[in-house]
DSSP file (Angstrom, degrees, kcal/mol; ACC not computed):
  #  RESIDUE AA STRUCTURE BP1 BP2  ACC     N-H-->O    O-->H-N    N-H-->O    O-->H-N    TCO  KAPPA ALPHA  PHI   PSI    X-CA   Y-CA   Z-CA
    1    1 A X              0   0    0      0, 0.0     2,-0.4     0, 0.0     0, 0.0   0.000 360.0 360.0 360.0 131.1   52.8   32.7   79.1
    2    2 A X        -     0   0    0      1,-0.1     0, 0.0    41,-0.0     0, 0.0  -0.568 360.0-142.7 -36.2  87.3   51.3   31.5   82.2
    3    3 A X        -     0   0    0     -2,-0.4    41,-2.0    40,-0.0     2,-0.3  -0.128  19.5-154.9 -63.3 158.0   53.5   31.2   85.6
    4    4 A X  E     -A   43   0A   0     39,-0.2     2,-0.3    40,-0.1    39,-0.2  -0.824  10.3-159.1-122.8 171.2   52.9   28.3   87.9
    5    5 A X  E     -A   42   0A   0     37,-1.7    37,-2.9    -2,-0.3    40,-0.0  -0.971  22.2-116.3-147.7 145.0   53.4   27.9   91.0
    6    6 A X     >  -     0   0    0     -2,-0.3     4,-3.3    35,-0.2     5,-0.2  -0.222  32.6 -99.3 -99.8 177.1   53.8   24.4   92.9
    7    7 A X  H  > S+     0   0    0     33,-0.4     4,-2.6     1,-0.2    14,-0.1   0.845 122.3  48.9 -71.4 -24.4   51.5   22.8   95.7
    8    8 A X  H  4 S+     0   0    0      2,-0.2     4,-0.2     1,-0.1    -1,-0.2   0.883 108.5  50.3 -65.0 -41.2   54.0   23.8   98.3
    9    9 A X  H >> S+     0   0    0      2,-0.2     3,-2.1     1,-0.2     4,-1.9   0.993 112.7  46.7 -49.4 -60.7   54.3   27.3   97.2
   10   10 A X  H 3X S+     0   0    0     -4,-3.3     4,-3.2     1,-0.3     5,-0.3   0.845 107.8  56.1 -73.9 -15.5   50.7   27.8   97.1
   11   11 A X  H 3< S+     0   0    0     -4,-2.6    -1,-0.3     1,-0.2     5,-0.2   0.293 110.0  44.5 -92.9  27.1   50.0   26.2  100.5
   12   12 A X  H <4 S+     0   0    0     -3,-2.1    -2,-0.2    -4,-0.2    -1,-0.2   0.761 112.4  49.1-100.2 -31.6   52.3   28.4  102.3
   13   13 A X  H  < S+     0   0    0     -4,-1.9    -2,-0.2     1,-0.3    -3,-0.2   0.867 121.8  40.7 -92.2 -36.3   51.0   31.7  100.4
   14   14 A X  S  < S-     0   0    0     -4,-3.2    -1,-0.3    -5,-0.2    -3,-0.2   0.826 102.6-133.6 -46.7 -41.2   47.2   30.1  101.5
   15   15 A X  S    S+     0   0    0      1,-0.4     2,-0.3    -5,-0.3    -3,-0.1   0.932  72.1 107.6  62.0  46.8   48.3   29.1  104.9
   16   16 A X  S    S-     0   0    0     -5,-0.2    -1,-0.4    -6,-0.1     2,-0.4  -0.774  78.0 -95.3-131.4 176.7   46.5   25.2  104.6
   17   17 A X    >>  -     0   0    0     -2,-0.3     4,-1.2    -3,-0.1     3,-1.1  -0.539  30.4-101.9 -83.4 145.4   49.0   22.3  104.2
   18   18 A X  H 3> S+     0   0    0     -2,-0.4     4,-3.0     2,-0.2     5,-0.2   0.744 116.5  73.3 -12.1 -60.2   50.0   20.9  101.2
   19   19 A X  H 34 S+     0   0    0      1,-0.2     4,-0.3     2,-0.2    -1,-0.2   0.820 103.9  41.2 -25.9 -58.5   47.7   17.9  101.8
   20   20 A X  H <> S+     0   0    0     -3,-1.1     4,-0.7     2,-0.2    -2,-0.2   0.805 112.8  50.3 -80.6 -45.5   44.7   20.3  101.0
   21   21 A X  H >X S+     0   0    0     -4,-1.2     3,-2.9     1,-0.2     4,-1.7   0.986 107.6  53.1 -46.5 -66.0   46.2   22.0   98.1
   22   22 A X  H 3X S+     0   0    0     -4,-3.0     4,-1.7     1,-0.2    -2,-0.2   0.765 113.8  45.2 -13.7 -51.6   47.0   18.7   96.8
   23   23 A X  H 3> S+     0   0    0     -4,-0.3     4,-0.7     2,-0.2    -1,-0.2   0.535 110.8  55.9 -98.0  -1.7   42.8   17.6   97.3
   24   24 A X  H <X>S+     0   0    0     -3,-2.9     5,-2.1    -4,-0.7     4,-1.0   0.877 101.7  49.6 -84.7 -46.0   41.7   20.8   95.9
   25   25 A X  H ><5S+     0   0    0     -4,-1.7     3,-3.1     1,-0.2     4,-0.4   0.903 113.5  60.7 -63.2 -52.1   43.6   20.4   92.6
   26   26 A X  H 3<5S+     0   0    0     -4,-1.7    -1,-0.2     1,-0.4    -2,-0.1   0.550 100.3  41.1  25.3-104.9   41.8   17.1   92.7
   27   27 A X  H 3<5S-     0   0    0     -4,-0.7    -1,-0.4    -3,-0.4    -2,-0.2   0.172 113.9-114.8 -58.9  -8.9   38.5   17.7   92.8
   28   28 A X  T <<5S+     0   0    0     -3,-3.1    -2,-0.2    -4,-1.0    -3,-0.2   0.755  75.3 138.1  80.6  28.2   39.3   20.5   90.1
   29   29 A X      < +     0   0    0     -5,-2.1     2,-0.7    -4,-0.4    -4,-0.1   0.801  58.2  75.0 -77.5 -21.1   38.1   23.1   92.9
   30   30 A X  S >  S-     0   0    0     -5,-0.2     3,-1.6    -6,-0.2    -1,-0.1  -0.816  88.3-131.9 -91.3  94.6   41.6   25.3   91.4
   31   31 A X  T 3  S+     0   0    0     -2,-0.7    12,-0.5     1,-0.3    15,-0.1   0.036  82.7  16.6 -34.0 128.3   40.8   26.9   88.1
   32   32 A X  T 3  S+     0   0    0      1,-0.2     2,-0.9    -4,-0.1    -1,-0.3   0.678  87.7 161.9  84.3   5.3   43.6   26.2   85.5
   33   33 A X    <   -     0   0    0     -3,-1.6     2,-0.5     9,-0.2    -1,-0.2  -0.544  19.7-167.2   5.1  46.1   45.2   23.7   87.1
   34   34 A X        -     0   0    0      7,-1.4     7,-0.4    -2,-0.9    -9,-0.0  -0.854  18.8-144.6-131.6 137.8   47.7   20.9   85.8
   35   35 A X        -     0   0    0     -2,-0.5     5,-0.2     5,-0.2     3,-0.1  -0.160  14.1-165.0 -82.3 148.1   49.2   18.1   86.7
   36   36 A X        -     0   0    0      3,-2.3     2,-1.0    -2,-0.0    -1,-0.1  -0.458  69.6 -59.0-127.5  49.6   53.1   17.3   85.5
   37   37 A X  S    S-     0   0    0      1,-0.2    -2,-0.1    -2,-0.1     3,-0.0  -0.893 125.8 -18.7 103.7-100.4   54.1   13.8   85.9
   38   38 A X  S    S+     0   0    0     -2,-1.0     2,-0.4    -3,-0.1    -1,-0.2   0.041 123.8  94.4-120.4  20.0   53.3   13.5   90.2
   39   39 A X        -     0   0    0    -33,-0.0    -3,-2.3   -32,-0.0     2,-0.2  -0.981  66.9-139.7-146.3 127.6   53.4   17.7   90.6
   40   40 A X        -     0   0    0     -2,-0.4     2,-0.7    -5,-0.2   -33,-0.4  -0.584  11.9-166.0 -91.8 140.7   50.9   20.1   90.6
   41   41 A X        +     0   0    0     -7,-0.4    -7,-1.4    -2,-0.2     2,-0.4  -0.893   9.3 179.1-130.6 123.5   51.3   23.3   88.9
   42   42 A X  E     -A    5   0A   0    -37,-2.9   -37,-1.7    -2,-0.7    -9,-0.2  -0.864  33.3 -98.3-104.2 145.5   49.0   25.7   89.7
   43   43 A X  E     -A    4   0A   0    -12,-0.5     3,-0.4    -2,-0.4   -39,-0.2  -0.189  26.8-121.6 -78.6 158.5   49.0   29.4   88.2
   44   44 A X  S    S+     0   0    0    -41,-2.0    -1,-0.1     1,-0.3   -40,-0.1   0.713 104.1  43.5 -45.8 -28.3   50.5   32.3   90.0
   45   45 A X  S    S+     0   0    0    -42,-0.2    -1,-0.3     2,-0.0    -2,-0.1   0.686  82.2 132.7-110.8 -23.5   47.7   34.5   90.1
   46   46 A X        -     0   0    0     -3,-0.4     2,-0.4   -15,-0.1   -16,-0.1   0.339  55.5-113.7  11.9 146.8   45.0   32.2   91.1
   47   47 A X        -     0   0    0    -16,-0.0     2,-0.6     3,-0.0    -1,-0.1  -0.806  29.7-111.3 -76.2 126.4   42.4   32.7   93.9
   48   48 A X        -     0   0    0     -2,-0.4     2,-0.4   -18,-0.1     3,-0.1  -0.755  44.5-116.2 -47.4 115.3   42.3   30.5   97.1
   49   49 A X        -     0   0    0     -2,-0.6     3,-0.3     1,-0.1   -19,-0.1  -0.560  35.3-106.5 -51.5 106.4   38.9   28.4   96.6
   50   50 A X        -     0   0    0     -2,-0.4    -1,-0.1     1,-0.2    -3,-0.0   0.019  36.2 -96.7 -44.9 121.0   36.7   29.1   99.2
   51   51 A X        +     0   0    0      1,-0.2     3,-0.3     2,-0.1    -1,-0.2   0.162  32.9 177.5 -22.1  96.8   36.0   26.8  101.8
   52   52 A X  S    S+     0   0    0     -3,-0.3    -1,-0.2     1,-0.1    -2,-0.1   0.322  76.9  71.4-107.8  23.1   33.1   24.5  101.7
   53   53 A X  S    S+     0   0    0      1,-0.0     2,-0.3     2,-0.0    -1,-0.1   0.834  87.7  60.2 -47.8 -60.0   34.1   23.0  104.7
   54   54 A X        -     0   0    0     -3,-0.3     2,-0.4     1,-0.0    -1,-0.0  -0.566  66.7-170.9-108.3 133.6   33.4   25.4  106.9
   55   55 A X        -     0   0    0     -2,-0.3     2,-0.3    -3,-0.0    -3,-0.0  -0.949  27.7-111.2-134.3 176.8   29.6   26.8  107.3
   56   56 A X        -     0   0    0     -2,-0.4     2,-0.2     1,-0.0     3,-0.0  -0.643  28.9-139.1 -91.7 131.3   28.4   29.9  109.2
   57   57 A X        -     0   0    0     -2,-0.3     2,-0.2     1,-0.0    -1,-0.0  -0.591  14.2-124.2 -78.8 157.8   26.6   29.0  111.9
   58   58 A X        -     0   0    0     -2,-0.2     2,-0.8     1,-0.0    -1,-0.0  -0.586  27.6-113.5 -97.9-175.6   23.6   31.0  112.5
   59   59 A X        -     0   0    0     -2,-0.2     3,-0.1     1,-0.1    -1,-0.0  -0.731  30.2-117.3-109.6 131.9   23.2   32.7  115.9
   60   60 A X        -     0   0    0     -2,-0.8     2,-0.6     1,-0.1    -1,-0.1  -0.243  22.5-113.9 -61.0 126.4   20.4   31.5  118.3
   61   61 A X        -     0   0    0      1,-0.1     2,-0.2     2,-0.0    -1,-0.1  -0.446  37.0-122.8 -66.2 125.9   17.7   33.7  119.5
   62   62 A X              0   0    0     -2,-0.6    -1,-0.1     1,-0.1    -3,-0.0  -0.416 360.0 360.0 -56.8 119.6   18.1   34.2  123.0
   63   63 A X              0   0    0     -2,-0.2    -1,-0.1     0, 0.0    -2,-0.0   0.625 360.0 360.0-100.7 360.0   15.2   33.2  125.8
């Protein structure tokens, strides 16, 4: 059997807010997912989703 772990749990053990955990299970960006009445249960062993926020900038050639 599966353990879960809730959106607060997993946004301390990520280190983003709640908020964001909350808008990944969303968008279905957290494999395995499921919602429980108003409460997200995500499993224990999960991966953090990588950021698609954030992109690398590249670095400028220099004149």
């Amino acid at each position: 059997m599966l353990e879960y772990i809730s959106a607060p749990e997993a946004a301390k053990k990520w280190g983003i807010s709640e908020r964001r955990v909350q808008k990944l299970c969303e968008e279905g960006r957290i494999t395995g997912v499921v919602k429980f009445s108003r409460m997200w249960l995500i499993p224990k062993d999960v991966e953090k989703p990588v950021d698609g926020r954030i992109k690398k900038r590249k670095e400028r050639d220099s004149k």
